[in-house]
Backbone bond lengths (Angstrom), bond angles and torsions (degrees), N, CA, C in turn:
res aa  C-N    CA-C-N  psi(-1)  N-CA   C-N-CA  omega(-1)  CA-C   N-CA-C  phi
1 X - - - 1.440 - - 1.519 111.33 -
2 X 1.292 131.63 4.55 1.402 142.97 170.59 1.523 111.08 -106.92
3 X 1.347 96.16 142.90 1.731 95.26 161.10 1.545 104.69 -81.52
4 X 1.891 92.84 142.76 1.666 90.01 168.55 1.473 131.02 -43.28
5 X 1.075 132.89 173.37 1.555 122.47 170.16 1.285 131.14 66.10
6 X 1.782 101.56 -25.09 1.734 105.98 -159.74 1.882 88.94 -120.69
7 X 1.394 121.87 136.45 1.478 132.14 156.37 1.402 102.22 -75.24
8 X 1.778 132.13 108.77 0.596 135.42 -174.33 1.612 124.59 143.14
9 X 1.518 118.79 114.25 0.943 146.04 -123.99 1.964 85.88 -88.80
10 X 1.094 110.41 127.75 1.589 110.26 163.83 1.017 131.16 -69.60
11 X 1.853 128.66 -70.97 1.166 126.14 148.62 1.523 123.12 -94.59
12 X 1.617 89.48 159.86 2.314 101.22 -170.15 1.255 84.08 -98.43
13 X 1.003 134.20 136.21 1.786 129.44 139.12 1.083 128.16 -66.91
14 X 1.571 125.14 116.82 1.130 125.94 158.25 1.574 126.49 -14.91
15 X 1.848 107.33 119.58 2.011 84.65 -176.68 1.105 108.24 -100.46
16 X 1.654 124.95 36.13 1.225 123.15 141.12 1.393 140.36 -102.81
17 X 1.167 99.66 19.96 1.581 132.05 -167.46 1.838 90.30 -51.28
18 X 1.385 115.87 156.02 1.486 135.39 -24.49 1.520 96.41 -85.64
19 X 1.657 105.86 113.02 1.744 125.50 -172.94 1.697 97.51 -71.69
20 X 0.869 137.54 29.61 1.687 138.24 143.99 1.883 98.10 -174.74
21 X 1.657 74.42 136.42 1.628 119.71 177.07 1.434 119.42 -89.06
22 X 1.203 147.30 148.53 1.525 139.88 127.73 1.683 121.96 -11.75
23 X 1.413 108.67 -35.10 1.560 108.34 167.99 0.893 104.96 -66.19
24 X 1.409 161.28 -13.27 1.238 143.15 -158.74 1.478 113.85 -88.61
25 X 1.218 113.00 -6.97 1.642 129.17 -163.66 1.714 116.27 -137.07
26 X 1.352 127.12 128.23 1.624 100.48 -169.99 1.360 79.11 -79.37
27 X 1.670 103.73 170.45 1.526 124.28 151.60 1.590 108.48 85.69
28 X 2.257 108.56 4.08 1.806 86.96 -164.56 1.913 80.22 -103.21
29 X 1.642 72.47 177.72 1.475 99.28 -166.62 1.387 86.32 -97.86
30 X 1.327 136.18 -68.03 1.270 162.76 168.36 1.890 124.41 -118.78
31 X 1.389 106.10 145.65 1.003 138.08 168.42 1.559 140.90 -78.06
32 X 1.307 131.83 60.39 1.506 103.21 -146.41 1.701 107.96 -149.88
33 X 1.433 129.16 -177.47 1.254 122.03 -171.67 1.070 125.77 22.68
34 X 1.634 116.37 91.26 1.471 124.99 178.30 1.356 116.25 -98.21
35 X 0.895 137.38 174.06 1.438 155.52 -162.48 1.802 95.81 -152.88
36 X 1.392 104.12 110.66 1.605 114.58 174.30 1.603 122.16 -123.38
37 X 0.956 133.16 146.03 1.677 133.83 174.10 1.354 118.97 -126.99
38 X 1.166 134.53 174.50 1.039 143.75 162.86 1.591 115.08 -72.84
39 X 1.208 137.88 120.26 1.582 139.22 -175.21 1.276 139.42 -134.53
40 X 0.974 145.97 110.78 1.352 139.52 -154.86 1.709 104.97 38.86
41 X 1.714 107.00 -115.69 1.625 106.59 -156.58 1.637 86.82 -112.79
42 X 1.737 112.56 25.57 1.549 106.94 165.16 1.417 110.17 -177.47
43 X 1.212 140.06 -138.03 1.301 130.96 -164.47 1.649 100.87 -129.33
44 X 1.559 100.68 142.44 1.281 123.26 166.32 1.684 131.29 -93.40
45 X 1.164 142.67 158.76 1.388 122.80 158.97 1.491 120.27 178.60
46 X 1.033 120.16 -178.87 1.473 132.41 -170.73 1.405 116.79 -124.98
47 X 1.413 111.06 125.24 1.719 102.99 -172.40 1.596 95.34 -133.03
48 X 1.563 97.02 167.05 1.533 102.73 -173.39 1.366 104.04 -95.42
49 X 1.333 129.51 141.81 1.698 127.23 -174.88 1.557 96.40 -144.86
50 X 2.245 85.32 106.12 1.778 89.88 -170.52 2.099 92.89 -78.29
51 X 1.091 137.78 132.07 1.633 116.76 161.24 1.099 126.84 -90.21
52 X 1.135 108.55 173.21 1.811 102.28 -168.26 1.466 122.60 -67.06
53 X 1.444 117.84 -9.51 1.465 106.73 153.37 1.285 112.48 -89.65
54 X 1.332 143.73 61.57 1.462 157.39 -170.69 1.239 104.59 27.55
55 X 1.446 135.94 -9.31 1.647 116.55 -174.15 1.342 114.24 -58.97
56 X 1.325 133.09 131.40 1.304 135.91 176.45 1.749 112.98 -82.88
57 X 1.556 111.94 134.49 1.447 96.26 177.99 1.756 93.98 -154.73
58 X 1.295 114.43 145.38 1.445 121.94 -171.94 2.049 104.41 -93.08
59 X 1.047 90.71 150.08 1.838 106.86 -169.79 1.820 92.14 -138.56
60 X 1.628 89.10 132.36 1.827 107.91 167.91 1.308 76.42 -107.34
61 X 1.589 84.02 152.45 1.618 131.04 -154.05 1.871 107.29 -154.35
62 X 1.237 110.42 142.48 1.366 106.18 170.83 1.797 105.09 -148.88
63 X 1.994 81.01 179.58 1.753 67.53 -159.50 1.889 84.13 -156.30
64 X 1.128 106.30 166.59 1.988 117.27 -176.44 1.395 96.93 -100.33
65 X 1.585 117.54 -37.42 1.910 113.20 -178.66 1.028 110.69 -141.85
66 X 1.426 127.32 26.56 1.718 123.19 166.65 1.184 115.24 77.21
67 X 1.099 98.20 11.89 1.974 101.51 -172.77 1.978 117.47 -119.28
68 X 1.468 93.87 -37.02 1.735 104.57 -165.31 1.431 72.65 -131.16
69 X 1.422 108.87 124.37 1.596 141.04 172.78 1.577 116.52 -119.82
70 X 1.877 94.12 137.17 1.594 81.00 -179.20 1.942 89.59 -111.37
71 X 0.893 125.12 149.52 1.258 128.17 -177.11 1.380 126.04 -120.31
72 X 1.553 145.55 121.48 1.156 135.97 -151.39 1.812 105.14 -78.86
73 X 1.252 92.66 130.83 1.626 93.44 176.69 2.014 112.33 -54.95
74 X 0.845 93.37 -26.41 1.975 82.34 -162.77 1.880 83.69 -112.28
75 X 1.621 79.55 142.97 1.606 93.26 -167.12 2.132 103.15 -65.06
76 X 1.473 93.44 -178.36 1.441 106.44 165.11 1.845 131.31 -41.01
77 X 0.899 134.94 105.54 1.676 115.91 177.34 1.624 100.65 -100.34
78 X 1.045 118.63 160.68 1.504 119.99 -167.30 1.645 98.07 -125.37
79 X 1.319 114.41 133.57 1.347 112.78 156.99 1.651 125.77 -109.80
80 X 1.330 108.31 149.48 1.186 96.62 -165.04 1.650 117.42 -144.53
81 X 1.185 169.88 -168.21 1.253 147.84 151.04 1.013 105.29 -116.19
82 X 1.324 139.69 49.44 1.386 141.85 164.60 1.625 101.31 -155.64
83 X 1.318 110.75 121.06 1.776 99.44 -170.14 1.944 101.41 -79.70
84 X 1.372 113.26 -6.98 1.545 85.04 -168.56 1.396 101.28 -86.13
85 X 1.465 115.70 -12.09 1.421 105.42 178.63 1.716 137.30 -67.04
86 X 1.105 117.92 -9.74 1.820 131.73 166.40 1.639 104.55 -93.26
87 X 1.362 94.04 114.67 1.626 110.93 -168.53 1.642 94.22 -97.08
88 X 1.113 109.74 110.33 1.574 115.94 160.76 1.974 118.20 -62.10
89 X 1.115 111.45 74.04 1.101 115.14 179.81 1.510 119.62 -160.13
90 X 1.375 134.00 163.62 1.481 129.66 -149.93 1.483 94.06 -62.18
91 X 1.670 118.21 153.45 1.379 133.88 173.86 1.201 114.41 -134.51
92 X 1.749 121.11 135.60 1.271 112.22 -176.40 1.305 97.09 -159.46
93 X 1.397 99.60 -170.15 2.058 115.82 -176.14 1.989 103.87 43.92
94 X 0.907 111.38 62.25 1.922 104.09 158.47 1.489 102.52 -49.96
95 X 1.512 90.55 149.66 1.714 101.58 158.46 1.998 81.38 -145.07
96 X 1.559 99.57 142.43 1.317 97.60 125.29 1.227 131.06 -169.27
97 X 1.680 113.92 -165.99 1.325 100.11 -161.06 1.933 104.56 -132.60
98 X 1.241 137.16 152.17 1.664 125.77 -173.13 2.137 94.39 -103.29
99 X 0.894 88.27 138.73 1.443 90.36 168.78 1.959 96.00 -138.78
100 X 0.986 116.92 136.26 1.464 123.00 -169.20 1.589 119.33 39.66
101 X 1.044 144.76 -109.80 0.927 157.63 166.23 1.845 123.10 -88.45
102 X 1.366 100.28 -29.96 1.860 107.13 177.04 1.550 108.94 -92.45
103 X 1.071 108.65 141.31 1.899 115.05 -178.56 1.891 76.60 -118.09
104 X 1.918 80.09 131.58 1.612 108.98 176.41 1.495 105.12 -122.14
105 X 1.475 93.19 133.28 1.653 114.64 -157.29 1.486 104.46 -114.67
106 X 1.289 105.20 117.60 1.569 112.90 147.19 1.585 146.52 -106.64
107 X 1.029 106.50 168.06 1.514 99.99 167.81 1.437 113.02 162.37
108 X 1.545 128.57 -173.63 1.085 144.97 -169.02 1.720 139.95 -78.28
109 X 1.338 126.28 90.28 1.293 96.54 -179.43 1.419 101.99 -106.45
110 X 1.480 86.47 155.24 2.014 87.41 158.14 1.017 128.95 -110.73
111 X 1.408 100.54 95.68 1.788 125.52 -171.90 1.704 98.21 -47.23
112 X 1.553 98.41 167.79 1.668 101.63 146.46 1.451 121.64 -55.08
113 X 1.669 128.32 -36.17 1.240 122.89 -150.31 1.480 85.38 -97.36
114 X 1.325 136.77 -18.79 1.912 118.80 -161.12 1.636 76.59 141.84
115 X 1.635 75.90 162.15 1.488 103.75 165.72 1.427 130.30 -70.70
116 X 1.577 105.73 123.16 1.507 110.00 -163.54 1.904 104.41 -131.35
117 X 1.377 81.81 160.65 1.980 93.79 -172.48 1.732 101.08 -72.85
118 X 0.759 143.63 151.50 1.641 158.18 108.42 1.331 120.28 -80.83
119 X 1.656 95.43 156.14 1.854 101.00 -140.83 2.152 68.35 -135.09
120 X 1.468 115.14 137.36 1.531 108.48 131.41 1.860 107.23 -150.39
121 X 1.414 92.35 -154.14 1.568 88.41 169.18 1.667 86.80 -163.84
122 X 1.491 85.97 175.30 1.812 118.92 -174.99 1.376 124.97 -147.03
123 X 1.007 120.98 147.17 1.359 88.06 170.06 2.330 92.26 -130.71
124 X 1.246 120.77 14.52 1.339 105.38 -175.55 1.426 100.49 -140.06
125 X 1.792 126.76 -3.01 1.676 129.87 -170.47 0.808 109.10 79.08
126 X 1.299 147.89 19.65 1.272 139.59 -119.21 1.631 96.87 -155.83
127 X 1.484 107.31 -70.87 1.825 121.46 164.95 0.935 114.78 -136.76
128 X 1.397 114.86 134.00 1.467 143.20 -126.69 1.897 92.24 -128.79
129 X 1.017 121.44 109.80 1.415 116.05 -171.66 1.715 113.27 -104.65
130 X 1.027 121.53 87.02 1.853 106.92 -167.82 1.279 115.82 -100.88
131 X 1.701 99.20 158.79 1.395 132.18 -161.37 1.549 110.82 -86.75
132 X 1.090 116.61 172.68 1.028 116.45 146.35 1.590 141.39 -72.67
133 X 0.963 117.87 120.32 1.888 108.97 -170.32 1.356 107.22 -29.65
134 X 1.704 97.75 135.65 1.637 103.10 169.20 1.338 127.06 -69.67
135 X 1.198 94.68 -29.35 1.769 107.40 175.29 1.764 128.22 -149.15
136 X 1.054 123.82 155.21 1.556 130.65 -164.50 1.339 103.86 -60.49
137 X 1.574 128.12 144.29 1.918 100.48 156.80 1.402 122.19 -64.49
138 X 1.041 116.84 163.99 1.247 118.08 -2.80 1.682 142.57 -124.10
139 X 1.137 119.78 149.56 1.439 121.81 -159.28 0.711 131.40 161.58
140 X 1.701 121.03 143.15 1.480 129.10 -141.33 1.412 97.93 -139.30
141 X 1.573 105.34 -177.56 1.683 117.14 149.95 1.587 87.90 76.33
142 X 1.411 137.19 73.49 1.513 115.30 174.44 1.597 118.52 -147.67
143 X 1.407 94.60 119.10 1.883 105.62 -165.72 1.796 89.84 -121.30
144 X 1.407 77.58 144.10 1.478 120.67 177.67 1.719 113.10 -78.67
145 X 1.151 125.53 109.54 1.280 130.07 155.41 1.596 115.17 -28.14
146 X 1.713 130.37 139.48 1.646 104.93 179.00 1.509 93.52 -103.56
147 X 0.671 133.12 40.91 1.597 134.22 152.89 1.397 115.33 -166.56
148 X 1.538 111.43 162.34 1.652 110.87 -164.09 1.268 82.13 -94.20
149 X 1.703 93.31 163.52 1.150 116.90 -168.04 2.116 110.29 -141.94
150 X 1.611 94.53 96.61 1.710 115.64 -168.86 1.789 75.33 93.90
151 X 0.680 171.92 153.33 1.630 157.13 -5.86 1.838 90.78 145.93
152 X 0.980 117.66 -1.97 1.534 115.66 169.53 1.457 113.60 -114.83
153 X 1.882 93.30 157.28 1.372 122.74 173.22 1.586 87.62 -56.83
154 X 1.150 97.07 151.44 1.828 127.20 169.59 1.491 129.66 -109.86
155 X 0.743 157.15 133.71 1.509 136.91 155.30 1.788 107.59 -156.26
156 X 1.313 108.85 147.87 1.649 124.79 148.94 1.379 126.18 -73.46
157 X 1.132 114.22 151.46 1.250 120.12 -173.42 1.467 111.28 -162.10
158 X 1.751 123.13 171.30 0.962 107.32 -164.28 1.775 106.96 -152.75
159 X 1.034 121.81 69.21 1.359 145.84 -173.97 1.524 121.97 -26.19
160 X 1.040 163.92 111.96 1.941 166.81 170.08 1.201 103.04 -138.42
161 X 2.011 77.46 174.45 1.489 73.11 177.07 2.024 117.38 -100.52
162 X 1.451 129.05 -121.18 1.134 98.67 -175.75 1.367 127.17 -80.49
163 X 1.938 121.05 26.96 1.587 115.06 178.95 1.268 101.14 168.69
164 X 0.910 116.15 174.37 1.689 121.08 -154.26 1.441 107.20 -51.64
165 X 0.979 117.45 127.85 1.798 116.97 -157.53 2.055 85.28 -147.52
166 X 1.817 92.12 164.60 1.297 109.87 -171.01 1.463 112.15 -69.62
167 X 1.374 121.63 -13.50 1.404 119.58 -169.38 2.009 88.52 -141.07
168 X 1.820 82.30 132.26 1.087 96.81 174.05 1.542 110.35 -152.53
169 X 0.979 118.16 77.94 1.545 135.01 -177.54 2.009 110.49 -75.71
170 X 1.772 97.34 152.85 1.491 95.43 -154.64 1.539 79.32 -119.66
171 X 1.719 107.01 142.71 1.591 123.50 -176.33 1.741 104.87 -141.40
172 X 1.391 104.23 145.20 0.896 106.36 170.53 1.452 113.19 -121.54
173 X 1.765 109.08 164.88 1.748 104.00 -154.08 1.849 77.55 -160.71
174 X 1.500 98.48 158.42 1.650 115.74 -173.53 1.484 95.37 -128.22
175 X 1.587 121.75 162.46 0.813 143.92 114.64 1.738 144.23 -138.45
176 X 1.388 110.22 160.13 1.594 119.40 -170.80 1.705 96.96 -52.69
177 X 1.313 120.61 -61.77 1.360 122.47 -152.04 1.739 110.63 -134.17
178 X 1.534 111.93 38.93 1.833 112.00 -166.49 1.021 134.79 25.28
179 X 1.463 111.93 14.52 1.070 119.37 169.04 2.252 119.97 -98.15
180 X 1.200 97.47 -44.91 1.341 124.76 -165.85 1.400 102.26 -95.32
181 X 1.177 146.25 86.06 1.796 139.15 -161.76 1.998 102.72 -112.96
182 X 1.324 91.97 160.20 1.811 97.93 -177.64 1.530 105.81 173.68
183 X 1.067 125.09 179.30 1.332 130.46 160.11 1.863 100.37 87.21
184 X 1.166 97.36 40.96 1.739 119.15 -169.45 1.678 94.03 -65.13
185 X 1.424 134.07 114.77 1.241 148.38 -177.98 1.810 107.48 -126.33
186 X 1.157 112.33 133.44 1.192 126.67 -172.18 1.596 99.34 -81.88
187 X 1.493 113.43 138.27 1.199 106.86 153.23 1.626 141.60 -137.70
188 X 1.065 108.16 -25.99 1.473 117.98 148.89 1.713 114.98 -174.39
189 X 1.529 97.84 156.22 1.245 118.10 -171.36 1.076 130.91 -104.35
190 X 0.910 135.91 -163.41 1.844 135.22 -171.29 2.095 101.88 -92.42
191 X 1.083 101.86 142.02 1.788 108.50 166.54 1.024 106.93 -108.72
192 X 1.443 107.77 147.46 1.515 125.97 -154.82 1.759 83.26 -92.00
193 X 1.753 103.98 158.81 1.174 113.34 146.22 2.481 108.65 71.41
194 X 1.502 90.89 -5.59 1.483 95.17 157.23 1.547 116.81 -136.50
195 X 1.289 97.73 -157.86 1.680 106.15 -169.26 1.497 111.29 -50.62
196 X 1.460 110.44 -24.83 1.614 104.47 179.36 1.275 112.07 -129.94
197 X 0.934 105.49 57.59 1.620 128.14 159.28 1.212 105.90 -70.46
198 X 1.286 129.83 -35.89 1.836 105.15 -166.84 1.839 112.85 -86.48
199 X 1.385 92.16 -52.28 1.412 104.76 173.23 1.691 113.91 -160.48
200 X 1.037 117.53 -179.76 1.552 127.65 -177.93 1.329 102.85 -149.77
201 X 1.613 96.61 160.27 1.701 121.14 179.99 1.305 128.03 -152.54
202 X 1.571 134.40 131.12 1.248 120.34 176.36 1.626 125.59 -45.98
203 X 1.290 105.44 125.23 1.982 81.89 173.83 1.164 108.46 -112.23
204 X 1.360 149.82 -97.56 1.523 117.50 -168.83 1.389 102.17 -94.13
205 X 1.969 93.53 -178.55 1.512 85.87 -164.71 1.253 111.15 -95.08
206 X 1.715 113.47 152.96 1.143 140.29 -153.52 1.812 109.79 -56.37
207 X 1.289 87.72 134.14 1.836 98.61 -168.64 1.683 97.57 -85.03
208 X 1.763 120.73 145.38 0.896 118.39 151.88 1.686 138.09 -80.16
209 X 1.388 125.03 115.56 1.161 118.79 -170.84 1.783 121.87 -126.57
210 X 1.194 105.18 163.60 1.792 92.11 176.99 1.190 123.57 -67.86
211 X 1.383 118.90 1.47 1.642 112.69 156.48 1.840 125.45 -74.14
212 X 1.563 98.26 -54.02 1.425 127.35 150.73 1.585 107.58 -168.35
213 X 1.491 105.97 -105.71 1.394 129.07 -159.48 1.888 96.67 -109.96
214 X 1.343 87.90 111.61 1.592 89.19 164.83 1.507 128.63 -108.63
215 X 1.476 110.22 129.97 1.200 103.11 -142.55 1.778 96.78 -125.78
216 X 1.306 115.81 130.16 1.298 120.62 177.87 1.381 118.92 -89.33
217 X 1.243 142.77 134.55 1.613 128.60 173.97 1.361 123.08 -151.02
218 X 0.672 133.58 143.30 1.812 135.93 138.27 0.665 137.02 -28.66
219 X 1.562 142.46 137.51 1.586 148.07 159.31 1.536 103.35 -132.22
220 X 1.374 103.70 -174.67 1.455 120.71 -166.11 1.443 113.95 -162.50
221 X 1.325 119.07 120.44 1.309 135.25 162.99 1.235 114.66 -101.82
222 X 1.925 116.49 149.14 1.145 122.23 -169.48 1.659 88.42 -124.13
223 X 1.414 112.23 125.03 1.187 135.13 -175.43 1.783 93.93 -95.10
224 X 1.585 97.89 -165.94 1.241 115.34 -177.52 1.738 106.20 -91.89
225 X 1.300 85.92 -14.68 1.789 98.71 -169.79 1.501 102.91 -107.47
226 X 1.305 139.84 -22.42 1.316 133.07 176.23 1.910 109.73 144.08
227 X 0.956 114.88 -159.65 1.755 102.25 -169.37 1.462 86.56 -87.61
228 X 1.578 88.66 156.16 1.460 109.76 153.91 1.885 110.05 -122.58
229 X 1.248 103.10 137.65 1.563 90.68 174.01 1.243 103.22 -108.12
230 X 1.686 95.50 163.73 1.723 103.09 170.82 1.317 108.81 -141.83
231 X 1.464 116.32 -167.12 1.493 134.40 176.19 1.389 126.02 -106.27
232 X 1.216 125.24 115.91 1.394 126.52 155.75 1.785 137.45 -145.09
233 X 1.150 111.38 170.08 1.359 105.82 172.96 1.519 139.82 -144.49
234 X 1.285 120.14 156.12 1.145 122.27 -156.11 2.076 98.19 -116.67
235 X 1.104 100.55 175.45 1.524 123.79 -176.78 1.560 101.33 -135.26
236 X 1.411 109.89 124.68 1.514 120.74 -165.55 1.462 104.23 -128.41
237 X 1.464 129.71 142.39 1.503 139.12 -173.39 1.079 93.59 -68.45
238 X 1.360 112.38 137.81 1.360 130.54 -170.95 2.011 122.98 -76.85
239 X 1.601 89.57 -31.76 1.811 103.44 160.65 1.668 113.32 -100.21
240 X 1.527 114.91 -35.07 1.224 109.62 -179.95 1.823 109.40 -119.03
241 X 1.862 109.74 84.13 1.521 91.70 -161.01 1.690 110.31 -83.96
242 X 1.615 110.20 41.56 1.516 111.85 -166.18 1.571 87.79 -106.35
243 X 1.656 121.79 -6.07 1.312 127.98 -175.76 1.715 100.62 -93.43
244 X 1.386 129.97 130.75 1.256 126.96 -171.70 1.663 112.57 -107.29
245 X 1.217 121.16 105.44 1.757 114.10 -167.03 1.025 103.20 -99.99
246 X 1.343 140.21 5.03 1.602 130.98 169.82 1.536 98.06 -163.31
247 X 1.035 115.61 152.90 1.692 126.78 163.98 1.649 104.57 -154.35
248 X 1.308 99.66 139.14 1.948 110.05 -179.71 1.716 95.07 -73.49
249 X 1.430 105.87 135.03 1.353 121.67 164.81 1.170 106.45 -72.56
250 X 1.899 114.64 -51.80 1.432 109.49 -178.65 1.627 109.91 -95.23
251 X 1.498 101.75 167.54 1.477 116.56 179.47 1.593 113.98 -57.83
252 X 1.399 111.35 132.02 1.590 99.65 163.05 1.174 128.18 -54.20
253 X 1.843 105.57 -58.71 0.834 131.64 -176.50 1.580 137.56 -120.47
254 X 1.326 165.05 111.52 1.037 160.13 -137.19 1.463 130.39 -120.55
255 X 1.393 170.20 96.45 1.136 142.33 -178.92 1.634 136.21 -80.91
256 X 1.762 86.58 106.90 1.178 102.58 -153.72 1.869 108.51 -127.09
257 X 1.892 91.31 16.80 1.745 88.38 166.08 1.813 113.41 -114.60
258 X 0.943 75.12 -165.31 2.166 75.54 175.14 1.125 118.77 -76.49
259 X 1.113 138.01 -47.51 1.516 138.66 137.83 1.348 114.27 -32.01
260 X 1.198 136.30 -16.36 1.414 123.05 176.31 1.020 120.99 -116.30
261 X 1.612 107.36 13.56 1.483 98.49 -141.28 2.212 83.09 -135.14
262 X 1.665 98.24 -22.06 1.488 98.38 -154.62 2.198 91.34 -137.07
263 X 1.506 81.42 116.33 1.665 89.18 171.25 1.371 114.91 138.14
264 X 1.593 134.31 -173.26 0.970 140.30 -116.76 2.120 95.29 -67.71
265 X 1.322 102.43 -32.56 1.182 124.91 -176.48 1.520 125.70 -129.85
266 X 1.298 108.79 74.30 1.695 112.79 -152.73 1.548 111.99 -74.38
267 X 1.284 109.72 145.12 1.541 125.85 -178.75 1.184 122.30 65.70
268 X 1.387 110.21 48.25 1.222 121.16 174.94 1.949 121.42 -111.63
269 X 1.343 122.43 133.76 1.754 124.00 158.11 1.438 89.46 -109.93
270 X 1.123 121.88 145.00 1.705 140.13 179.78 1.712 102.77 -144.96
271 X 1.708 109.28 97.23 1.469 98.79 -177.61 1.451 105.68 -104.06
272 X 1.523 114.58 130.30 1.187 122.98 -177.97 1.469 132.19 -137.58
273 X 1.879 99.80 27.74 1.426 103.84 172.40 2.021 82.81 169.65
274 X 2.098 75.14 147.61 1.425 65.70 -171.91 1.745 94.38 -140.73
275 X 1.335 147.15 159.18 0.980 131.36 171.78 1.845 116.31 -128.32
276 X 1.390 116.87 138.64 1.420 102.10 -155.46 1.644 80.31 -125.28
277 X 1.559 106.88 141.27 1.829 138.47 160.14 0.969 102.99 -153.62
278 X 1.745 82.41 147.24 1.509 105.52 -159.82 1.686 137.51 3.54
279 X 1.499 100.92 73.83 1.202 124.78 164.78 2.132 105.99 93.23
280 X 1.292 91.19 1.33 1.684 101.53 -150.73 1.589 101.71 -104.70
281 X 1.367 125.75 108.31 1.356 117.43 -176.84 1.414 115.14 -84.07
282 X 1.006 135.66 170.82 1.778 131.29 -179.07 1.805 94.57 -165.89
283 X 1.464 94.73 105.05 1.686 115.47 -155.42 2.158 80.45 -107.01
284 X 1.073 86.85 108.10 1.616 96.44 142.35 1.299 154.42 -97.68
285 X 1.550 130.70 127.52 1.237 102.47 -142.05 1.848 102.52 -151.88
286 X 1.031 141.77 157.41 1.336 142.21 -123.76 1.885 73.99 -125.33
287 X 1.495 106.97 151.11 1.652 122.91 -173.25 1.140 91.55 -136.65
288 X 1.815 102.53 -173.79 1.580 119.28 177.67 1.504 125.51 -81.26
């Protein structure tokens, strides 16, 4: 939870933490990994709502200060002009990202074949228009660059095979029109013998800064008792962000309260959206 070198704490936690419950929704089991933006005269977003018969289904949500959310009871419906493209099957982890006026949405289904990306966009929370998958399973964990980068869409991603597996390496890939993707570039992998030894994942999408691309993420250690996840981050080339110019040795972040520590999925921080004013980041992030 320190930067190397520096005495001094990275992120404060909210001491009203965890600022949405399972009450917030009839029928959820849990509440968790949101995806938030900046929106009109306050913030918009998408959260995952596992319910108590385990089906997973994502809910837009809005809010006046990012803190007290009202959230729509009936999950997401997707429209689309091709009916085979909306996969009736569990959905989870949103990311997204605004590039002009449209906020482009990702996240998870679990196809028949493995876990695969879904692509849509919006531009009001309101109707949800979807794409065709950006990529085959399997693969998860995938945020959108907010601006192209050489005249293309951008994004991270994070490739396995069909479910949480020992190697989980992070790539980045372009395309002209989100539809057509390639240019698959490696960018970094898991370290043996620390917190992200098992695997890693993009968590929200990558901030632009005067170094380059600042990039928030996940890792995972496999204890004697089962994973623990944590927080960290990297610094990405600003034309080529498949080039890595800094990465934290130590953890940002850790789960090390009761909420993070105790529940459906114990010892987990999962950061998956983050929103920055004036100079001030406010990283949100999915618990146990």
């Amino acid at each position: 939870m320190r930067w190397n070198m520096a005495n001094e704490t990275v992120f404060k936690r909210y001491k009203g933490n965890p600022i949405i419950t399972a009450q917030a929704v009839p029928r959820a089991n849990s509440i968790h990994n949101s995806a938030i933006v900046p929106f009109g005269n306050g913030f918009a977003g998408i959260f995952r709502v596992d319910e108590i018969d385990f089906n997973f289904t994502m809910h837009a949500g809005r809010s006046k200060d990012g803190i007290k959310w009202e959230i729509d009871p009936e999950p997401i419906k997707m429209e689309s002009n091709d009916p085979e493209i909306p996969i009736k099957a569990r959905t989870y982890d949103p990311r997204l990202t605004q590039i002009g006026d449209t906020y482009y949405f990702t996240w998870c289904i679990d196809s028949s074949q493995g876990p695969c990306i879904g692509l849509a966009t919006t531009k009001d929370f309101k109707v949800f228009h979807q794409m065709e998958n950006p990529l085959p399973p399997t693969n998860r964990n995938c945020v959108i660059f907010p601006r192209k980068i050489d005249g293309k869409f951008a994004i991270l991603h994070r490739p396995s095979d069909r479910g949480h597996t020992p190697f989980g390496d992070m790539f980045y890939s372009t395309s002209p029109d989100l539809v057509h993707w390639g240019c698959h570039r490696f960018v970094f992998g898991t370290l043996g013998s620390s917190w992200q030894s098992t695997k890693i994942g993009p968590g929200p999408a990558p901030i632009e800064i005067e170094e380059g691309w600042l990039l928030i993420y996940h890792g995972v250690w496999t204890s004697c008792n089962g994973y623990l996840y944590y927080t960290g981050g990297a610094i990405l080339d600003r034309e080529k962000p498949w080039k890595v110019l800094y990465r934290t040795k130590d953890y940002l972040l850790a789960p090390t309260e009761h909420y993070e520590r105790v529940g459906d999925v114990p010892n987990v921080v999962f950061p998956s959206s983050a929103v920055v004013n004036d100079g001030v980041m406010r990283l949100y992030y999915g618990c146990a």
